[in-house]
TORVEX-664934 format. One line per field, with one value per residue: residue in three letters; x, y, z of N, C-alpha, C in turn. Coordinates in steps of 0.05 Angstrom, whole numbers, plus 32768, in hexadecimal, padded with zeros to 4 digits. Atoms other than C-alpha are relative to their C-alpha. Example, Ala and Ser with C-alpha at 12.3 -4.5 7.8 and 13.67 -1.06 7.14 Angstrom:
// TORVEX-664934
r <- ALA	SER
n.east <- 8012	7FF0
n.north <- 7FE8	7FE8
n.up <- 8000	7FFF
ca.east <- 80F6	8111
ca.north <- 7FA6	7FEB
ca.up <- 809C	808F
c.east <- 8012	7FF1
c.north <- 8018	8016
c.up <- 8000	800E
// end
This chain:
// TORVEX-664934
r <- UNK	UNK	UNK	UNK	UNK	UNK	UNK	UNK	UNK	UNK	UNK	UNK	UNK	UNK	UNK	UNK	UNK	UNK	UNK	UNK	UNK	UNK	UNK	UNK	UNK	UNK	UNK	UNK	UNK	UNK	UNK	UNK	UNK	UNK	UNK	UNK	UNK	UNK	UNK	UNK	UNK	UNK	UNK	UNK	UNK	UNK	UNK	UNK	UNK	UNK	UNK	UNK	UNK	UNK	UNK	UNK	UNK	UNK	UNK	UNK	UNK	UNK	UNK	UNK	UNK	UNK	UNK	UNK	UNK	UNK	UNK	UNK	UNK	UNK	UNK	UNK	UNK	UNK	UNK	UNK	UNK	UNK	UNK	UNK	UNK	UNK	UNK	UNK	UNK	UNK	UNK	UNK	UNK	UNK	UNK	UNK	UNK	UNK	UNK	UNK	UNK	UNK	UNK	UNK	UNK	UNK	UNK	UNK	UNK	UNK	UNK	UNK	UNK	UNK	UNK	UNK	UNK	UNK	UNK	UNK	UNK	UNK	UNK	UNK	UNK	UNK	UNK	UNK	UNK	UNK	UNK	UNK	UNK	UNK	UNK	UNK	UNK	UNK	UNK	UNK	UNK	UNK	UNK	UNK	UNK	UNK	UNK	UNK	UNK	UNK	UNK	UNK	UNK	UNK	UNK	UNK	UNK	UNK	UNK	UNK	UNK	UNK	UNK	UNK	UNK	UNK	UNK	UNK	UNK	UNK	UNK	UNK	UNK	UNK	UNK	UNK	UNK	UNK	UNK	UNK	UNK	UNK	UNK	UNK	UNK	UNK	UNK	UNK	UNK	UNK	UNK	UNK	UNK	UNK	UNK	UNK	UNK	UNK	UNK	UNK	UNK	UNK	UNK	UNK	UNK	UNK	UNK	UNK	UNK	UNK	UNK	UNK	UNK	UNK	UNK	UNK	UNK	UNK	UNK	UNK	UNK	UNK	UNK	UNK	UNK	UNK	UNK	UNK	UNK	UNK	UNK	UNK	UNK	UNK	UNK	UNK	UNK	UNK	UNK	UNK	UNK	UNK	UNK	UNK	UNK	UNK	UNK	UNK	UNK	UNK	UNK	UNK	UNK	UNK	UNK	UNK	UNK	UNK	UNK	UNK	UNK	UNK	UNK	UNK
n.east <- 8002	7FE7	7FEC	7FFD	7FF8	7FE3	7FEF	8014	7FEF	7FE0	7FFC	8009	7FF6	7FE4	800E	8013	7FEE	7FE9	8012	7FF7	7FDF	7FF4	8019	7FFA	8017	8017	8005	800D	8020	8014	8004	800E	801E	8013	8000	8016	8019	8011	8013	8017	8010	800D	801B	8025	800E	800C	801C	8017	8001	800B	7FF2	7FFB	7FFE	7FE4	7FFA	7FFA	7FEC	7FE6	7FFA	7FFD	7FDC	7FE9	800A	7FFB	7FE3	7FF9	8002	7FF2	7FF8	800A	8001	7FF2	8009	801E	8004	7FF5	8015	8016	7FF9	8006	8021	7FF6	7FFF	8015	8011	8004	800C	8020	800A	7FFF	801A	800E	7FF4	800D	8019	800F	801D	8017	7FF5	8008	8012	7FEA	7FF4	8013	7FEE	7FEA	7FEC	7FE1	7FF3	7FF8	7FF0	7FE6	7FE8	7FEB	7FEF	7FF2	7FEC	7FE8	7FE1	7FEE	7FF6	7FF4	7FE1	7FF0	7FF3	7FED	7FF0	7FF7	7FF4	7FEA	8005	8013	7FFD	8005	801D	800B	7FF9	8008	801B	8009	8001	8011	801B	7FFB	7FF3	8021	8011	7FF4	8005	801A	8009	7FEB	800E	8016	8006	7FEF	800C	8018	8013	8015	800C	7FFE	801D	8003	801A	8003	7FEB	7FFF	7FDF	7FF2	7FFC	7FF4	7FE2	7FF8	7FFE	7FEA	7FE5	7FFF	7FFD	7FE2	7FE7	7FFA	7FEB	7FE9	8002	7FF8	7FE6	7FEC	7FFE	7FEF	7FDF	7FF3	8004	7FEE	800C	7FFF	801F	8010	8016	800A	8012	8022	8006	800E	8018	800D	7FFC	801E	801B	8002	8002	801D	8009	8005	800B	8016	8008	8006	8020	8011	8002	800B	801F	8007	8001	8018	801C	8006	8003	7FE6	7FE9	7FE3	8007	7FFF	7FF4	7FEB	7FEF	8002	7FF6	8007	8018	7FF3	7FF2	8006	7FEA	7FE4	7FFA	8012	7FED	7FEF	800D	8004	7FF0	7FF7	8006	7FFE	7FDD	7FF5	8001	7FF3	7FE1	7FFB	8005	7FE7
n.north <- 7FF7	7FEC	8014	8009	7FE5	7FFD	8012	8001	7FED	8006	8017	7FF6	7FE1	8009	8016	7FE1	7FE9	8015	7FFC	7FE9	7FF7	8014	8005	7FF5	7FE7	8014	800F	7FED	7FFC	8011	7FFD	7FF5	8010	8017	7FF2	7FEF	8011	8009	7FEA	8002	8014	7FF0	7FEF	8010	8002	7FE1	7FFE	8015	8011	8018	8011	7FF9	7FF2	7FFB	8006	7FED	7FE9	8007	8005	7FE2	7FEE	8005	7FFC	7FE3	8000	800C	7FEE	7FE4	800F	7FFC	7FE1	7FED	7FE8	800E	7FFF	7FE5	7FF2	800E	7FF6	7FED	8008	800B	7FEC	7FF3	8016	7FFC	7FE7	7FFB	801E	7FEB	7FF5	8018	7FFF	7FDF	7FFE	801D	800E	7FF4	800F	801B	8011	8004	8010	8014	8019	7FF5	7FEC	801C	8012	7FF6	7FFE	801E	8003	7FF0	7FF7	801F	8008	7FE9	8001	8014	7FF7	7FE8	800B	8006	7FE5	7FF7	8012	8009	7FE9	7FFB	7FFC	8010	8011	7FE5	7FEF	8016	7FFF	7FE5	8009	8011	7FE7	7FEE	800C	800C	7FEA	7FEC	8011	7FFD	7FE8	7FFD	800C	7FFD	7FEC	8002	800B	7FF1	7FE0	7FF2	7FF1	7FED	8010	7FF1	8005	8013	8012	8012	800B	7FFB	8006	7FEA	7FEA	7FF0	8003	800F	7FE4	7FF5	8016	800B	7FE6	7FFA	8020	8001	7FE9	800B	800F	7FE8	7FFC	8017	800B	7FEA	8007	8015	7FFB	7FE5	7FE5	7FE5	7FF2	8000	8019	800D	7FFA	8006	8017	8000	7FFF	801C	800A	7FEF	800B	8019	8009	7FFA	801A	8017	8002	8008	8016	800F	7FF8	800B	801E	7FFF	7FF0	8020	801A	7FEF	8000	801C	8007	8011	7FF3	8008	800B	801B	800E	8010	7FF4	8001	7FE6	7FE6	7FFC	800F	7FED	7FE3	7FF5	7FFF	7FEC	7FEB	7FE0	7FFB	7FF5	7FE4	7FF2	8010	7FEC	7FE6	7FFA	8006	7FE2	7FEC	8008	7FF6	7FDD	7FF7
n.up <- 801C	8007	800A	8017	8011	8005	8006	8022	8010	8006	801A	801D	800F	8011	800F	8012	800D	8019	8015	8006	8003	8009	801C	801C	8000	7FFE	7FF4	7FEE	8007	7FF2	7FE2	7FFA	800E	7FE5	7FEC	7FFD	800A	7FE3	7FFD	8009	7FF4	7FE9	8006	800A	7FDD	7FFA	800B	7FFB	801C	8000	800A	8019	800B	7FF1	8015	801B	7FEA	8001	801D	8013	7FF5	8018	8016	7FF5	7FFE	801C	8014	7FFA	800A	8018	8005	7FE9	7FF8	7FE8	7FED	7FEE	7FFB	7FE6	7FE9	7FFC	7FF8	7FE6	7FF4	8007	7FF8	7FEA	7FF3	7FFD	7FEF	7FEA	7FF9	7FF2	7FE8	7FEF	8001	7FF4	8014	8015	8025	8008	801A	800E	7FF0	800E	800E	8014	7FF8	7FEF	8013	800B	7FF2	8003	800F	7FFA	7FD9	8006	8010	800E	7FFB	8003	8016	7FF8	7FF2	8018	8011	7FED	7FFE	8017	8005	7FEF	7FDE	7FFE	7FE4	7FF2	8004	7FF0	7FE6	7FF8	7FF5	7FE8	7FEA	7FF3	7FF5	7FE2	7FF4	7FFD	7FEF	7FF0	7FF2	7FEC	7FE8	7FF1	7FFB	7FF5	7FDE	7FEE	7FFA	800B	7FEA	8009	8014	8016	800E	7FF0	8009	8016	7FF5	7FE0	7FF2	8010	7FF8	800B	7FF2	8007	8019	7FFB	7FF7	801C	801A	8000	8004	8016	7FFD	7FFB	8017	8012	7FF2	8008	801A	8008	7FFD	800A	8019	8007	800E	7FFD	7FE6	8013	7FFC	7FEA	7FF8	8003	7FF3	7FE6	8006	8009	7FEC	7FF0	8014	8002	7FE9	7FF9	800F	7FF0	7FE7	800F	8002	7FE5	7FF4	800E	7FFD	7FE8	8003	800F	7FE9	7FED	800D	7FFE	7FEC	7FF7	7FF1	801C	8012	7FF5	7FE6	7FFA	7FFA	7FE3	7FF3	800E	800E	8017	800B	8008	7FE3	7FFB	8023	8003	7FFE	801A	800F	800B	8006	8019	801B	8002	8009	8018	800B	7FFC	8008	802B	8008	7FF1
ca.east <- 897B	89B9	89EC	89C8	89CD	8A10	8A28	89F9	8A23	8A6B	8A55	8A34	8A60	8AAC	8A73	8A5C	8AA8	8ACC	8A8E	8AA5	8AED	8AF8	8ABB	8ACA	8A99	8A67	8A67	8A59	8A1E	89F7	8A05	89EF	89AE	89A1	89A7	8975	8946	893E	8926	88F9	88DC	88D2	88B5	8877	886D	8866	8830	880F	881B	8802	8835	882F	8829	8870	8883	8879	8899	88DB	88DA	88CA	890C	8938	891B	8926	896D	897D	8967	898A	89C4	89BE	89AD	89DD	89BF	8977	8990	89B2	8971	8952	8986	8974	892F	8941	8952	8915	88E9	8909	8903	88B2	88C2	88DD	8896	8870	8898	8893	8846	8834	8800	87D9	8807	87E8	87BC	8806	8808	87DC	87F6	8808	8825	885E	8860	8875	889D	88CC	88E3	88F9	8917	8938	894F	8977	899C	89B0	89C3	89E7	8A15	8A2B	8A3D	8A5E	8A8A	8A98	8AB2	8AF3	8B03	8ACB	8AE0	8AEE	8AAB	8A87	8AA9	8A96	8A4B	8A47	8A6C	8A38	8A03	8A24	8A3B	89F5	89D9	8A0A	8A0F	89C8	89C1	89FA	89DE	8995	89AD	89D7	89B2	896A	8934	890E	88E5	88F6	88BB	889C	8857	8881	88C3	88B8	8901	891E	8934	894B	898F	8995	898D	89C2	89F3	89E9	89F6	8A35	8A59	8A4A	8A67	8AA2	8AA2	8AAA	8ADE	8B08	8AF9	8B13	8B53	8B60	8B52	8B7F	8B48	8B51	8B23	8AF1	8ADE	8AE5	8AB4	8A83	8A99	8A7E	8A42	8A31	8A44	8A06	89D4	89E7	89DD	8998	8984	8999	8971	892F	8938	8934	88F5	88D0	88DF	88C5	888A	8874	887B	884B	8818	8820	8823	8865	88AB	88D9	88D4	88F3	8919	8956	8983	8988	897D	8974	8933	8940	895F	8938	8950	898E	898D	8954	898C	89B5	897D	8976	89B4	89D2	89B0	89BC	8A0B	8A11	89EC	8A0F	8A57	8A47	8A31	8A6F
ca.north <- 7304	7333	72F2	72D5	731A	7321	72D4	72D4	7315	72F4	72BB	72EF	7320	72FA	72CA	7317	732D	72E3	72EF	7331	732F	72E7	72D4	72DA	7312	72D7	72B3	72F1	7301	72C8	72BC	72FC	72E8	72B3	72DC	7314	72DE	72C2	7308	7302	72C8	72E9	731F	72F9	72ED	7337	733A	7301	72D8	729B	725C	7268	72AC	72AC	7280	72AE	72EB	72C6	72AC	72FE	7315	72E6	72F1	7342	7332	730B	733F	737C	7349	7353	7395	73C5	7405	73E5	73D6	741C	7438	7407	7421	7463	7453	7431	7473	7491	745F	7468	74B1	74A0	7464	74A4	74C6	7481	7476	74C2	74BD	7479	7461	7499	7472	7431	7427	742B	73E4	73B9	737A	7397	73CB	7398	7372	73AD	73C8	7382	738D	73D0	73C5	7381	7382	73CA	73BA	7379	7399	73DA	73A8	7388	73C9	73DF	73A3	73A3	73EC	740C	740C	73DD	73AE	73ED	7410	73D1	73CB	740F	7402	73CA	73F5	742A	73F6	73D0	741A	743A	7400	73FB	7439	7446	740E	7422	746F	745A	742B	7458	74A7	7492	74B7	74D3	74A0	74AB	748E	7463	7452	742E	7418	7421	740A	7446	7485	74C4	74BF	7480	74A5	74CC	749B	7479	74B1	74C8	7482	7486	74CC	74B3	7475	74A9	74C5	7489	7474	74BA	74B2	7472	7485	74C4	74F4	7535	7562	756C	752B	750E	753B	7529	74E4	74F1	750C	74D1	74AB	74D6	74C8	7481	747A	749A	746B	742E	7441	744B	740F	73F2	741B	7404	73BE	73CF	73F5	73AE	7381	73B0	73AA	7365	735E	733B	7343	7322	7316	72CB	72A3	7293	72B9	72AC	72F0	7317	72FB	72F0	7305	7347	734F	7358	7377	73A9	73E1	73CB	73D2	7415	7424	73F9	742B	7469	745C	7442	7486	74B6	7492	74A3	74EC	74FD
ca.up <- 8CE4	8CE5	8CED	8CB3	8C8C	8C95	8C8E	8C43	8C32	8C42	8C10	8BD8	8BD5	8BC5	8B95	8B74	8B6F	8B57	8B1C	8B17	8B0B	8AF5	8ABD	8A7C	8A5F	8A42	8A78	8AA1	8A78	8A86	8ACD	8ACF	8AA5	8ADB	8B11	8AF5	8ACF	8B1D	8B2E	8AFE	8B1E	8B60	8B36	8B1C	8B6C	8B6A	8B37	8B4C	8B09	8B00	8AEE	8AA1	8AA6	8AD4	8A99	8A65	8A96	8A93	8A4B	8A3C	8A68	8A48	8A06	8A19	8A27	89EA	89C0	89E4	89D5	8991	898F	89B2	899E	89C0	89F2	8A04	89FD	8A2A	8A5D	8A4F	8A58	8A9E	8AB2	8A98	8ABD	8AFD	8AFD	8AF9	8B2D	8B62	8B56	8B68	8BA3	8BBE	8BB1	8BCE	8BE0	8BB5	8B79	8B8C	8B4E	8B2A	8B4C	8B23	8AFE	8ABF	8ADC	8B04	8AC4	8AA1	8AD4	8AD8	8AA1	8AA4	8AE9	8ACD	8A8C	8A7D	8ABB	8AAE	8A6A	8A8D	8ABD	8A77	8A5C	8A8E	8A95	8A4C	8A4F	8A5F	8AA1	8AA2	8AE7	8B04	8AF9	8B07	8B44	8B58	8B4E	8B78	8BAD	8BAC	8BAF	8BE8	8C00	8BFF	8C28	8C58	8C6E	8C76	8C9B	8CC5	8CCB	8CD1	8D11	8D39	8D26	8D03	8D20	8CE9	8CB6	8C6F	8C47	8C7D	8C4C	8C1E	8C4B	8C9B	8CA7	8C81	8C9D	8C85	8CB0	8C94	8C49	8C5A	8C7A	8C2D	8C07	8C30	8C26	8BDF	8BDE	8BFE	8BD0	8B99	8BBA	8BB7	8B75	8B61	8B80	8B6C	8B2A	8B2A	8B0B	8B05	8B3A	8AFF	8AF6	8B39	8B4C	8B1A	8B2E	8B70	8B56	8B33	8B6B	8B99	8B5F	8B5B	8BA1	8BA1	8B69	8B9D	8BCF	8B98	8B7C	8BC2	8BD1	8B9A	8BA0	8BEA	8BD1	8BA3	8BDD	8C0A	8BD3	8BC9	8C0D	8C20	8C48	8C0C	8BCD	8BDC	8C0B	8BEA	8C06	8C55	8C7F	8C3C	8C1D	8BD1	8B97	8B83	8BD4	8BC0	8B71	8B86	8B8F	8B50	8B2C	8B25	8B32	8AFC	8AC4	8AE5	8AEE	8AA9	8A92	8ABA	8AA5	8A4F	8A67	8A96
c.east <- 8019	800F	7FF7	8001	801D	8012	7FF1	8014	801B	7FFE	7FFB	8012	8019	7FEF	7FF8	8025	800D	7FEF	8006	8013	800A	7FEB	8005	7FE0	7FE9	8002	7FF4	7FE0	7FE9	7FFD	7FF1	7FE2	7FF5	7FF4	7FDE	7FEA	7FF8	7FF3	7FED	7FF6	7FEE	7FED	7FEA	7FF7	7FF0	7FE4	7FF1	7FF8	7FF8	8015	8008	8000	8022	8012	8007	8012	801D	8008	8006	801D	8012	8000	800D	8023	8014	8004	8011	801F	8011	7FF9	800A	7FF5	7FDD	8009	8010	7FE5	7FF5	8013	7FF4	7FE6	7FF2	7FFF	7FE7	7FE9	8005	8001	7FDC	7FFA	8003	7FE2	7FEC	800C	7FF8	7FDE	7FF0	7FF6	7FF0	8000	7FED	7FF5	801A	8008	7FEE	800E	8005	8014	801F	8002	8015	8017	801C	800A	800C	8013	801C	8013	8016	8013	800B	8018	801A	801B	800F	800E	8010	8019	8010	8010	801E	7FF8	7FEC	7FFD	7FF8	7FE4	7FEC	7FFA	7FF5	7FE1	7FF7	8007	7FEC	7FE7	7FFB	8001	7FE4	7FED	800C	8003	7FEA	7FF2	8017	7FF3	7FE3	8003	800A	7FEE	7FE1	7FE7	7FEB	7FF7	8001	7FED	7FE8	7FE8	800D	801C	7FFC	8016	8013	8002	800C	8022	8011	800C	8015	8017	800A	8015	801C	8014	8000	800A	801E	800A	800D	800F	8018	8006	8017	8020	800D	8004	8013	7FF4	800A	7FE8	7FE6	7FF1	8009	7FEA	7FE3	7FF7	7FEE	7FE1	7FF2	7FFB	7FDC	7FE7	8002	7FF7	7FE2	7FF1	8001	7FEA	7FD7	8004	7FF7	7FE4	7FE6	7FF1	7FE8	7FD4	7FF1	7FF4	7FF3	7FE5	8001	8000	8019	8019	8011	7FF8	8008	800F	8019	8012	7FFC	7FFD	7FF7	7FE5	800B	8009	7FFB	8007	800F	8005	7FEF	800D	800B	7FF6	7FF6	801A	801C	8000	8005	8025	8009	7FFC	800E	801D	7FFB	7FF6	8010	801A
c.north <- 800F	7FE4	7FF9	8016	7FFF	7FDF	7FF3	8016	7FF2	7FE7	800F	8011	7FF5	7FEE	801A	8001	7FE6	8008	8015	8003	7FF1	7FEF	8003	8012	7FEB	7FF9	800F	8001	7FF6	7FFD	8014	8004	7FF6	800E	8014	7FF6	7FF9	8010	7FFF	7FF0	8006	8014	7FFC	8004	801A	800A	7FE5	7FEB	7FE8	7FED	8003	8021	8009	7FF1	800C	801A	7FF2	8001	8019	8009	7FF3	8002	8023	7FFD	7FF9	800E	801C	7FFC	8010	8017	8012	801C	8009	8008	8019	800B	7FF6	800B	8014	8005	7FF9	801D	8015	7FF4	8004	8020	8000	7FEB	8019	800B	7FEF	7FFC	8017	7FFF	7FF0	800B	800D	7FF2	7FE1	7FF0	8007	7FD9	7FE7	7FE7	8002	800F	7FFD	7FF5	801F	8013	7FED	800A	801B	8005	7FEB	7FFF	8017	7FFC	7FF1	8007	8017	7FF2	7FF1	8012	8006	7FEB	7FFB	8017	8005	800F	7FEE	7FF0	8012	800C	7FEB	7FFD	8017	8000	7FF2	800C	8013	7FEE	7FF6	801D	800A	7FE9	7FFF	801B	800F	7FE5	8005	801F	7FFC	7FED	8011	801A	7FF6	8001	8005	7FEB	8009	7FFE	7FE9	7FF2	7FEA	7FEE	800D	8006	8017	801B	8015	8001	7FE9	8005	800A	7FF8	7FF0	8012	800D	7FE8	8006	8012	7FF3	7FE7	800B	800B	7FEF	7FF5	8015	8001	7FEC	8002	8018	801A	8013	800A	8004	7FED	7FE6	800D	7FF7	7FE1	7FFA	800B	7FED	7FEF	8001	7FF4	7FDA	7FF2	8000	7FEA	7FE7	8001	8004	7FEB	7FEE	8006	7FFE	7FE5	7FF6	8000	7FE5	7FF0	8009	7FF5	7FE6	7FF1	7FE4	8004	8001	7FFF	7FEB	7FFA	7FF2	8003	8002	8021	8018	7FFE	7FF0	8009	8015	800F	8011	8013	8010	8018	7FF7	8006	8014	800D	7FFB	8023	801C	8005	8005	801A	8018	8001	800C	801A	800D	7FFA
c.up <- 7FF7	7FF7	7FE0	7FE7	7FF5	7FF1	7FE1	7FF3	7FFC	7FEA	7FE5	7FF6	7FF5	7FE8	7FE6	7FF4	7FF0	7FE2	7FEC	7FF1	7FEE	7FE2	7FF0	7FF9	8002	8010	800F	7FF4	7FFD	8017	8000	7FFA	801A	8012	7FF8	7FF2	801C	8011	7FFD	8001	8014	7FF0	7FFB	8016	7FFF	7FF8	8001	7FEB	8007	7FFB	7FDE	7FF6	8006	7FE9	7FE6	800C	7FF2	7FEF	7FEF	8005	7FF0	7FDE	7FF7	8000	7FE8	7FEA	800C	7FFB	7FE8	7FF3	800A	8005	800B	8011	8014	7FFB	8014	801B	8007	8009	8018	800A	7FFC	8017	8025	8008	8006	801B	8017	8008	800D	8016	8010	8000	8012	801F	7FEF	7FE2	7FFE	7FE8	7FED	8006	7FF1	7FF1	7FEC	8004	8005	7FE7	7FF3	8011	8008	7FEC	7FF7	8012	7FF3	7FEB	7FFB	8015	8006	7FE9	8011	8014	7FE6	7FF7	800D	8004	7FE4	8000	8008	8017	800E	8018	8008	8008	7FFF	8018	8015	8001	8013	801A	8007	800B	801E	8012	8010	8014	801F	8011	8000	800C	8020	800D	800B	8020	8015	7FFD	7FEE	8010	7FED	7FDF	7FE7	7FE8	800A	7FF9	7FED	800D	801E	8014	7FFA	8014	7FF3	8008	7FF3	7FDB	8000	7FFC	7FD8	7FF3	8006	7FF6	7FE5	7FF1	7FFB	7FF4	7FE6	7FF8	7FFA	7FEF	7FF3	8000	7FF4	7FE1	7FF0	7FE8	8010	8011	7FE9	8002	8014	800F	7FF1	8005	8018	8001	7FF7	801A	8016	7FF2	8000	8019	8007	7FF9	8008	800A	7FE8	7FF1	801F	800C	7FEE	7FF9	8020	7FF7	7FF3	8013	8011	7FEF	7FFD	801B	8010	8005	7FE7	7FF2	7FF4	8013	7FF5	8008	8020	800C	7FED	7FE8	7FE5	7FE7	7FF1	8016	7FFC	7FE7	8008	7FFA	7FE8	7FEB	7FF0	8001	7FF3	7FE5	8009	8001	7FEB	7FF3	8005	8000	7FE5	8005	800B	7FF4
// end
């Protein structure tokens, strides 16, 4: 499972950054459509949709997207709203299972599409901005950052289970290990960037929060697939399941970068 982990990452990740760097904006902002409309495929799985209701699901997200589009000062609310949403997704997570009846099939519908569309919307923005690659780039770092180094911490020092009703695999050491890389992440951006100590520090604050926000989107996605009762939420991705797998962390921490970039 590791080889195929790792030899799925060395194809996604130069496939994430040519997208990244080399796309013209439109072009980016569909791909990236695809990508989080095929989420929202898996997501139906989640709530248990039926064929036409997984039908209408999709038709709504791209519909949702179209219009945020079209509306810029929407869809900065719907970011802001993102961030609203996953401060209530922390309390459901920390609670579980008492949260379970949060877990019902409207609930997941209505949940997709706050998980889905503000931060498909929030990696647009961000790409459109100044400095925009840059601070792009820097997200996906913490995402990859915050994973990597708590899987790197949780194999070598974890000892002590960090929410083990809703993720088993998780550790607090592992927590940690996250949260320092994306520190140090932070760090580096800073420098490279040649801020002043001011705001490389609140860079690095962001940084910490953005990191957190990986690791709850990841434990929510977790917490879903408990109640629905399943490892992945698909198979297309060798080793890593499928592609809410893989966006669960950007997900949340899409809208909380984008927010804590226009308040710093």
């Amino acid at each position: 499972m590791l080889k195929q982990r790792i030899l799925t990452a060395l194809v996604l990740a130069p496939i994430a950054l040519l997208a990244l760097f080399v796309l013209p904006q439109t072009w980016f902002i569909w791909v990236l459509a695809a990508v989080f409309i095929y989420g929202g495929l898996e997501w139906a799985n989640l709530c248990r949709l039926s064929v036409p209701g997984t039908a209408l699901l999709l038709a709504a997200l791209g519909g949702l997207m179209w219009g945020l589009l079209a509306v810029p000062e929407l869809a900065q609310l719907a970011v802001w709203l993102a961030v609203a949403f996953w401060c209530f997704a922390l309390l459901l997570v920390l609670a579980y299972p008492r949260t379970a009846s949060w877990s019902g099939m409207p609930q997941r519908v209505l949940f997709g599409f706050l998980v889905l569309v503000p931060a498909w919307y929030a990696m647009l923005d961000l790409r459109a901005g100044e400095s925009g690659l840059t601070m792009l780039l820097m997200l996906l770092m913490l995402v990859w950052g915050a994973d990597v180094g708590a899987y790197a911490a949780g194999k070598s020092m974890g000892r002590n289970k960090l929410l083990p009703a809703v993720s088993p695999g998780k550790t607090r050491e592992g927590l940690w290990g996250g949260l320092l890389t994306c520190v140090l992440i932070g760090i580096g951006f800073s420098v490279w960037l040649e801020l002043p100590l001011s705001s490389g520090i609140k860079l690095c604050v962001l940084a910490l929060l953005t990191g957190l926000a990986s690791v709850l989107g990841d434990l929510l996605e977790s917490m879903l697939k408990r109640e629905r009762g399943i490892k992945d939420s698909g198979r297309l991705l060798p080793g890593h399941g499928g592609i809410l797998d893989r966006i669960d962390s950007l997900t949340a921490a899409a809208p909380v970068f984008a927010v804590g970039l226009t308040l710093i």
